[in-house]
N, C-alpha and C positions, 0 to 999 in steps of 0.2 A: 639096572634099575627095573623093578615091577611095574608091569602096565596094569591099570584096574580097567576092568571089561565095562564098568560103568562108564559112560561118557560123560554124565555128568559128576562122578565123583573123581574123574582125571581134569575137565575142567576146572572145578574149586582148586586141586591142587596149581593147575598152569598159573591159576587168578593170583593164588597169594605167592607164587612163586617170585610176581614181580614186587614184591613188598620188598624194600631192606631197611636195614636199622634203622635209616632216616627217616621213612615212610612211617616205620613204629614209630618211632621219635616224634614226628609230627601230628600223629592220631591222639598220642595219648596228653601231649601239651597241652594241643587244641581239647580233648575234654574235659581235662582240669580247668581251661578256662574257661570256658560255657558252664559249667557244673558250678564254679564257684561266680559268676554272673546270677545266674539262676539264686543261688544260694543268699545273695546278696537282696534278691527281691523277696523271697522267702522268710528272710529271718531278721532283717533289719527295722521290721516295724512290730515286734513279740514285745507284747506288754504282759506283765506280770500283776494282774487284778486279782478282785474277786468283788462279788455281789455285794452292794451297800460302802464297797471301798468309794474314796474319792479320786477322780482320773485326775495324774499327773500330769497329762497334757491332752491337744486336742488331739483326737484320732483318730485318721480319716483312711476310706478305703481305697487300697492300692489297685483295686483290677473292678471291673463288671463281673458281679456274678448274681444266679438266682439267690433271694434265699429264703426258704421255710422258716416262718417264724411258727416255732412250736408254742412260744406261751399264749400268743391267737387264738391261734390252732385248738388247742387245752379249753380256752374260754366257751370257745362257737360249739367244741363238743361236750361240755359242760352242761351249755345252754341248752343244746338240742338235747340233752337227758333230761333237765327238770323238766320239759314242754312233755314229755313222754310217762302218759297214765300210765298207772298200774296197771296192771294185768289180773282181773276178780277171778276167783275159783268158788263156786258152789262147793259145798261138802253135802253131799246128797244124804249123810249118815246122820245129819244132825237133825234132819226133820223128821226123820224115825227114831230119833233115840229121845227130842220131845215127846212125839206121838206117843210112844212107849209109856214114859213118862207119866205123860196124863189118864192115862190107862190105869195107869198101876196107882196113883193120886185115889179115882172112883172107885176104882176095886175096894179100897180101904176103908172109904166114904161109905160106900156101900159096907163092906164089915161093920165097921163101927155105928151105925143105924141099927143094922138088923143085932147089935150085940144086947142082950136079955139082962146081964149080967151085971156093966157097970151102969155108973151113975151118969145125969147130964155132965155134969162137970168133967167125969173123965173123958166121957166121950167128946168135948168139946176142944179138951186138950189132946186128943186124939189128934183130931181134925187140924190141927192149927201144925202140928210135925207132919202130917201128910202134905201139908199145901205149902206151906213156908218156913218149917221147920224152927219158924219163930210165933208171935205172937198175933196174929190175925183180927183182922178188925171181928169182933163179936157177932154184928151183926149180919154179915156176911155167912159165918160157922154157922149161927143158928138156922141163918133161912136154907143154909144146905142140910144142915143137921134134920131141920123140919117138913120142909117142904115134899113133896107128893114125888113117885118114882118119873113119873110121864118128865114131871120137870127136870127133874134131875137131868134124867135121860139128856133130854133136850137142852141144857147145860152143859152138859159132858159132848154132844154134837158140835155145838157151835161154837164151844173153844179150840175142838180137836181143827173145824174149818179157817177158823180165825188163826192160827198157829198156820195151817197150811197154806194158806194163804198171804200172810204173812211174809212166809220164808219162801215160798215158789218165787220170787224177783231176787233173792238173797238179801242178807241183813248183815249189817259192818254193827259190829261192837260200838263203834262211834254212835251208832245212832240209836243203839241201848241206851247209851249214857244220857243222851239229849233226853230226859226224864219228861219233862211236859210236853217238849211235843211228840215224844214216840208214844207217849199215854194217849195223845190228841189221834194220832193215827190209831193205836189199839181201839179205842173206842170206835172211831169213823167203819176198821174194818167190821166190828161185830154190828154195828147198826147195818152194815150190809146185805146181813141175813135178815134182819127182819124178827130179831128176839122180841119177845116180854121185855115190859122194863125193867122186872125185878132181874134179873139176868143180865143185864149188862152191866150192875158191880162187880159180882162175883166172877162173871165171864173174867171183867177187866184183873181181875184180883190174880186168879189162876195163871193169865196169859203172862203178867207182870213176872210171877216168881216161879215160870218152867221156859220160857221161852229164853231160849243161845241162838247165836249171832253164828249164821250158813255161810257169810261171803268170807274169803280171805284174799291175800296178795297173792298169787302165782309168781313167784320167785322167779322162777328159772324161765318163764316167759316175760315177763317185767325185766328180766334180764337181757334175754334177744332183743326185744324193740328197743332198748338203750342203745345195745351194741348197733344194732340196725342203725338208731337216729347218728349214731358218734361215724359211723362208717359212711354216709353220705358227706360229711362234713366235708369237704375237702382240704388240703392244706392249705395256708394263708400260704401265696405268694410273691415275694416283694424284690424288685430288684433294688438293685444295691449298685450307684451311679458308682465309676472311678473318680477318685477325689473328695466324694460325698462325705460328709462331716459324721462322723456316727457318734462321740461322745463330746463335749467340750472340756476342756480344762476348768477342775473344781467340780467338776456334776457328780451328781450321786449316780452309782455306775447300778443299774438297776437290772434284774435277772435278763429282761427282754435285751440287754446292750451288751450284757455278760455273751448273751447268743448270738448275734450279730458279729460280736468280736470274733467268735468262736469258728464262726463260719466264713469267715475271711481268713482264719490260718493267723490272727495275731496274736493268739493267747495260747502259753503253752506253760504250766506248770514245770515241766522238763524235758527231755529233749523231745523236738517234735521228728518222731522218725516217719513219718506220713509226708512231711514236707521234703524232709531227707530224703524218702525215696523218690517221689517226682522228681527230683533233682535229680537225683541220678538216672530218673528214666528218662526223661527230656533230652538231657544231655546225650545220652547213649543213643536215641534212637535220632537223632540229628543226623551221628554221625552212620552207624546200620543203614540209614537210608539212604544216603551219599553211596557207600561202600554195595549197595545192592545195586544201585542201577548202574555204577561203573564195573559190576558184574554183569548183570542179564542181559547187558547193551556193547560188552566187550570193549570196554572204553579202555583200552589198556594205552593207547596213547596219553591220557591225562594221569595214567601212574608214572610211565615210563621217563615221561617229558617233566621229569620230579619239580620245577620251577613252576609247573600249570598244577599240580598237584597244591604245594603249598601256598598256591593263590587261591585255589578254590576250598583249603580248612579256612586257609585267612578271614575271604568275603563272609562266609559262614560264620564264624565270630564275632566278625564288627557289625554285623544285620543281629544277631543278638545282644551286644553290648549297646547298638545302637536303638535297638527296641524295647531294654531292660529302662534306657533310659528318657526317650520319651514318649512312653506312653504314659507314664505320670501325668505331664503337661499335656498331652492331648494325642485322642487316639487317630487324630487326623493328621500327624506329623511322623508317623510309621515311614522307616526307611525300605518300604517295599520297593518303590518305582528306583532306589539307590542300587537295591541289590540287582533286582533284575537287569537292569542296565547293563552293568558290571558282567555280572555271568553273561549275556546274551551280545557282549562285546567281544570279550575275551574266551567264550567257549561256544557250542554249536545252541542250535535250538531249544534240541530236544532235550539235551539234559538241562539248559536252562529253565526248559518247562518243568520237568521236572522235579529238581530241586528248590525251586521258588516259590513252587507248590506245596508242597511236602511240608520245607520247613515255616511256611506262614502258616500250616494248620498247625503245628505244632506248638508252636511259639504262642500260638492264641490259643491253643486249651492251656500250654503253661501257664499264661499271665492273664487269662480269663477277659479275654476280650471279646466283647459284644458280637453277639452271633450276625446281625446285621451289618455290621461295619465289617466285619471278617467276610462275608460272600460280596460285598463291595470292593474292595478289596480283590479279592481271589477272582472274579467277575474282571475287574480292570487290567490285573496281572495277566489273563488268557486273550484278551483282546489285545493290546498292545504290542504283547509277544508276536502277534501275527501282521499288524500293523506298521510298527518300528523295527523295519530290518538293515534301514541301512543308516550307519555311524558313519559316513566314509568322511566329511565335512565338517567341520567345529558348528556347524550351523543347524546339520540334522541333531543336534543335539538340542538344542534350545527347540527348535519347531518341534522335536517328538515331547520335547518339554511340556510345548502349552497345549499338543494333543494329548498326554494322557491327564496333565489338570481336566481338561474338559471332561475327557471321559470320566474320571475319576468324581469329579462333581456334576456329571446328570445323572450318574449311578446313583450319588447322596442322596440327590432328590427326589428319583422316581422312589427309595426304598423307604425314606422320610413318611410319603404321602402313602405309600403302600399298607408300610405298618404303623400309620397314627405317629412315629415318630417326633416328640416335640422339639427333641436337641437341636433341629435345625429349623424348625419353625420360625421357633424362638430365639434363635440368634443366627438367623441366615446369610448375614453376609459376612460376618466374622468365621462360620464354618467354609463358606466357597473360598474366602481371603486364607483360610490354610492349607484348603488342599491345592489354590494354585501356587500357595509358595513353598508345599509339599513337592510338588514336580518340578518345579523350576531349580530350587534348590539340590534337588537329587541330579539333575540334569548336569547345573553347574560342575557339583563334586565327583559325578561319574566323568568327566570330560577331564576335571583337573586331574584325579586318580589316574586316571586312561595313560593320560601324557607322562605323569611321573612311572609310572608304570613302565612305561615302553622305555622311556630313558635309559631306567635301573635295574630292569626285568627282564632283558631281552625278549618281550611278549607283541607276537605280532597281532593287530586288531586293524579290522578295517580301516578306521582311521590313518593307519600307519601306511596300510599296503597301496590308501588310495595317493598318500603322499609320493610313495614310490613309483610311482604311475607317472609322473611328471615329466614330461620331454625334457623341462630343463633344469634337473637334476645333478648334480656333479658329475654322476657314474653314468648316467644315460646320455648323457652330452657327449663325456669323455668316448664311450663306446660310437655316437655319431660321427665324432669327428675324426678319430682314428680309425677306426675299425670300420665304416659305412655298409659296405657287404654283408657283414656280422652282424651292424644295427638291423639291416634290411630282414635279414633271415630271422632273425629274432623276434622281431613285430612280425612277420607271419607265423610264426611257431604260436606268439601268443596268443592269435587270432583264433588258430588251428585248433591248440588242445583248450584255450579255455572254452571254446565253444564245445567240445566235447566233456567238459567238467561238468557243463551244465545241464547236459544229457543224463549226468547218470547221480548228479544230486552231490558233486563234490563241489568244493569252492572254484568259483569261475577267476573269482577275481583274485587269490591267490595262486591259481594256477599261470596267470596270465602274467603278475608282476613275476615270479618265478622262473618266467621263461622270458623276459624283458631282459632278466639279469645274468641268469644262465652262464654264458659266453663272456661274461666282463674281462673272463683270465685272457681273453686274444689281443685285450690292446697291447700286451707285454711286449708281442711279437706282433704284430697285425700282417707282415708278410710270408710267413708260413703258410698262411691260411687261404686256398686257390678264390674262396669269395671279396678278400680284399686283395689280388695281388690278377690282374688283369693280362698282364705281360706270362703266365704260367705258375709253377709250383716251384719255391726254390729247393722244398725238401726233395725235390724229383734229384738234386744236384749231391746230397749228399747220402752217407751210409745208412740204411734202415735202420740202424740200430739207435745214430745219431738222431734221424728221423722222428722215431719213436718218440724218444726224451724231450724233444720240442714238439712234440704234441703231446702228448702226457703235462708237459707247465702249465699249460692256459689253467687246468681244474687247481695246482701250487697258488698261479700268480691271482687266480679266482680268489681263492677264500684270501689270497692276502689282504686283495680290493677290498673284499665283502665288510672283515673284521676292521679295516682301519677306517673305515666308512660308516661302522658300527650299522651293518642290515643285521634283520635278525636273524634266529639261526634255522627257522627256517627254511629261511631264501638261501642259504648258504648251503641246506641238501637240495636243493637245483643245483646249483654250481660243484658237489660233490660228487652226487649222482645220477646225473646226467646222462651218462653214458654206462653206468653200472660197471661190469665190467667185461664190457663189447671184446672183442679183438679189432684190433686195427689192420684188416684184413689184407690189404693192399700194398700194406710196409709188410708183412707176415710171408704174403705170397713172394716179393720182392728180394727178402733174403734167404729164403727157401730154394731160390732158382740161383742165389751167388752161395748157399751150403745146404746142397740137397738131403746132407745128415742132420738138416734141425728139423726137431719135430714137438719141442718145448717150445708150447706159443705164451706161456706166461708171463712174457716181458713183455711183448706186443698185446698186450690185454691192459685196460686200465684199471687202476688200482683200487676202482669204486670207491665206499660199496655201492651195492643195489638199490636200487628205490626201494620204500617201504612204503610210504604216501600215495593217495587214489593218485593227488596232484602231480607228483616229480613221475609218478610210473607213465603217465599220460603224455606228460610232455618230452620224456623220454624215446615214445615212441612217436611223438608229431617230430621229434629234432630227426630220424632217421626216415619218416616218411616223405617230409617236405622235403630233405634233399635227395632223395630217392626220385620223385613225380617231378621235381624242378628238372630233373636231371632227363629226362624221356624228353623223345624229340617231337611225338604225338601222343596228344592228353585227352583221349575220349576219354568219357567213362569207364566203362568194362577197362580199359588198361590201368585207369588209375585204381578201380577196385581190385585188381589183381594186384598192382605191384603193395600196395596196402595192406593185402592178405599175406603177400610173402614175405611182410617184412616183418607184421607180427609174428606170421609162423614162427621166423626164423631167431626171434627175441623168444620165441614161448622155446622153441626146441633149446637154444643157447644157456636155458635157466635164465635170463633176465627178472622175470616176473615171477621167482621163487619164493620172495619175500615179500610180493608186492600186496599189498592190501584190496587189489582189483579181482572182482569174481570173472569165470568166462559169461556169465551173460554181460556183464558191465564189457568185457574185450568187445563181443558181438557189437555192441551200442556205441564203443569207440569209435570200432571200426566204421561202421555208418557213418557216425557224423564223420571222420576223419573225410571218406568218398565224397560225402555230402558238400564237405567246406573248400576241399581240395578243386572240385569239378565245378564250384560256384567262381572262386579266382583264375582258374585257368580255362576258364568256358572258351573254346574256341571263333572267335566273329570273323563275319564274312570279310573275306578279303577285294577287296575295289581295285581298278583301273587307272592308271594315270588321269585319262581323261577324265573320270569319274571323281575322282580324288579332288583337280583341280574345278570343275563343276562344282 
């Protein structure tokens, strides 16, 4: 087989190496059901409308979500454009092309004066096509026709001023039109020079029929301040409650409800492939994120252990089937405090943090749940976690019950008053009345789960291991009373490694029931074994070989106990590998000296296997340490940490700890406590006097 020089791309392969058929088999079930869950909130409330149709029922919103109402939206930027003037442009050409104008008028005026040749009359008709091309008041012609050059002159001044003047502010065609009063201003401007009064008809007459409108619209700037006033507008935005009634049955479904529907995902001409892909993202990245952190975190016991495997797709399904369905009813009956339970029962922390995490953000952009209730939530789920660690009682269940209602509703309320929230305001003791029968309820069903669970699942949980705990137990009585010696050693072993569990962050308390049970296979035989048999060893009486085989039963007659006793199976690798597969060194050297040609010690080895577990590898080595230091006839310190050291060594040189899931800084930290715990029971006291004693 090729090795790739990448470590992380031999990784990936090791990762999916633990997958088999079943493991496929269960990834891809479980996504069809969450995808078609999802699917079922998605596309079960698609109505088939249109604008001015009448709604065939009432139709109300499935999630909390923002939403832009665009036909609003449309109005306010509507509005903000009529409010928005024009934008004037002078034409600076048109007061020169008047000016011109009246220029080229006089010039003619002047022609037709000085002309020798025609008659009054034509020269009057002259006059009348120079000025207005039509038919001029007479009296008017004549007094130009007549009147002295100076006047003229001065005529021809104060219309050219009156014109300029005029049009210097700009002039809108509009106010051409407005005939009397734009006549009313012509006049007002030429009485501002200060004319003759003959001169202010003809001024007015002139001004009337040369004078064009300077101001216009500036388009393309009347266009920017539009776009400017539409661009401040902001978007209208509305939330949209879960459950909120958006149309009733019989209404006229009007554009604005047409949008509403729109943006809730209820309306779909033909197939909605937007909602279809969510679905399929949603689903998929549920499980991608499961699948990643039992990579980056080497969780390969929750693959391997295939039963802890398909409880954890399981919880992951029913926390979405269970969330698909009441959040309708209310977003304060979320089965979070169910799931968490459950995972942080049945699995360690950290991947419970984890995944409880993950998939509550998810599940709420799915189903569009309330950004405040969602950090509510995800806020209670982090605290509790660190809070509620121990299940071991039917009772820590109910008490972490009405701890995290509590928390869960001062959370409501601080974020109520925070964000103006009215939902709780306004119905405040109906909202605390769900979320404490949110927890309790979850409490309930995680405890009744728990227990069928362990029944049918062979799934050990604190719960279970603290039942095992029990002095009087069937199997731990049994081991009392027969076995005493064995009992005795056993409640030190548990003493010994689970206090070193606790040192290095493995389970104390499974370490501890693990080595309670260890030994059960000695009641079989209870006189084999030199700590129940006070009179000597009887196997010292028979053939090593025979020797062997009654010490090798206890781990037979072990799982016999374990499995018809139904422990889990756990506790049943204490009792398998326990001993790994030590040499029994003492039978070994024994027939060695009666067949100096043996040199195959594989029979006098037990049949393991190995630990693989922080816990059975620990307690593996407190079983060989304690009777090691029991064994010593002086128990200072420095001895016991010596004989400690060489009994790991001697476990490390053996390959014991080949498979063991313990690193050497956690052996270093064993070892300690192991000194620590060992030199606290066998602390040496002073020894007294007869005389002293009876004093």
């Amino acid at each position: 087989m090729e090795s790739s020089s990448d470590p992380s791309h031999s990784r990936v392969i090791s990762f999916f190496r633990l997958f088999h058929t079943k493991h496929v088999l269960v990834l891809v079930i479980n996504y069809v059901l969450i995808a078609a869950v999802l699917a079922t909130f998605y596309f079960s409330n698609i109505v088939y409308i249109k604008i001015a149709n009448i709604a065939p029922e009432d139709i109300y919103s499935p999630i909390n979500t923002l939403y832009y109402n665009r036909i609003k939206t449309e109005e306010l930027q509507k509005q903000a454009e009529e409010k928005v003037p024009v934008t004037p442009r002078i034409d600076p050409n048109v007061l020169d092309a008047v000016l011109s104008d009246i220029d080229n008028v006089f010039f003619g005026i002047n022609d037709t004066r000085n002309n020798k040749i025609k008659t009054q009359a034509d020269k009057i008709e002259d006059l009348q096509v120079y000025i207005s091309n039509a038919k001029a008041d007479l009296e008017v012609i004549n007094f130009i026709l007549n009147t002295d050059t100076v006047t003229l002159n001065q005529l021809q001044d104060i219309t050219k001023k009156s014109i300029t003047d005029l049009l210097s502010l700009g002039l809108w065609e509009a106010e051409i039109q407005k005939t009397n009063e734009f006549q009313q201003r012509i006049v007002s401007t030429i009485q501002s020079f200060h004319p003759k009064d003959v001169l202010i008809k003809p001024c007015l007459l002139l001004i009337q029929k040369k004078i064009q409108p300077n101001m216009f619209v500036d388009e393309a700037a009347t266009n920017r301040a539009k776009a400017e006033a539409r661009a401040k507008i902001l978007p209208v935005k509305e939330e949209i409650i879960q459950n909120q009634k958006i149309v009733s049955k019989g209404q006229t479904i009007s554009e604005e409800d047409l949008e509403k529907i729109k943006s809730l995902g209820l309306y779909s001409e033909e197939m909605n492939w937007k909602q279809l892909a969510r679905t399929l993202f949603y689903a998929l990245a549920l499980l991608l994120l499961m699948l990643f952190y039992l990579f980056i975190n080497k969780s390969s016991e929750y693959i391997e252990r295939f039963n802890y495997f398909l409880l954890l797709n399981g919880i992951i399904f029913v926390f979405v089937l269970l969330f698909r369905f009441l959040l309708p009813i209310s977003p304060y009956l979320l089965p979070a405090f169910l799931f968490t339970t459950l995972l942080v029962v049945f699995f360690d922390i950290h991947i419970t943090f984890y995944v409880s995490i993950t998939s509550f953000l998810l599940l709420s952009a799915a189903f569009g749940l309330n950004i405040a209730i969602t950090v509510i939530y995800l806020l209670t789920i982090s605290i509790i976690l660190f809070v509620l660690k121990n299940f071991r009682k039917y009772s820590d269940y109910i008490k972490n019950g009405f701890l995290a209602a509590a928390i869960f509703a001062v959370f409501e309320l601080i974020f109520s008053y925070l964000t103006y929230e009215n939902s709780l305001l306004s119905n405040q003791w109906l909202v605390l009345a769900l979320c404490l029968l949110n927890a309790l309820i979850s409490s309930l069903l995680a405890l009744g789960i728990t227990v069928l669970l362990e029944s049918i699942g062979n799934f050990v949980t604190p719960l279970r291991l603290f039942e095992l705990t029990d002095p009087n137990s069937f199997l731990l009585r049994k081991l009392f009373e027969e076995t005493p010696g064995t009992y005795q050693h056993s409640v030190m072993i548990a003493n010994i490694s689970s206090h070193a569990a606790e040192e290095i962050g493995a389970d104390p308390l499974l370490t501890r029931v693990g080595a309670y049970y260890h030994d059960i296979g000695k009641t079989a035989h209870p006189l084999d074994f030199t700590e129940n048999n006070a009179g000597g060893n009887i196997l010292d009486k028979m053939n090593p070989f025979d020797a062997v085989t009654h010490i090798k039963e206890h781990l037979e007659a072990g799982i016999r106990l374990a499995k018809a006793n139904k422990l889990p199976s756990v506790i049943q690798d204490f009792i398998l590998q326990h001993h790994g597969t030590t040499r029994i060194s003492f039978l070994y050297e024994t027939a060695k000296k009666e067949d100096p040609t043996l040199t195959d010690d594989s029979f006098f080895r037990y049949p393991g296997p190995k630990p693989i577990r922080k816990e059975v590898s620990i307690m593996m080595l407190a079983d060989s340490v304690e009777a090691a230091v029991r064994s010593m006839q002086t128990k200072d310190t420095g001895l016991i940490r010596e004989m400690v050291t060489n009994i790991v060594n001697s476990k490390l040189q053996d390959g014991q700890l080949s498979e063991s899931e313990l690193t050497f800084s956690e052996i270093e930290k064993v070892k300690e406590s192991f000194v620590f715990t060992l030199d606290s029971l066998y602390h040496s006291r002073i020894s007294y006097s007869t005389s002293q004693k009876k004093e």
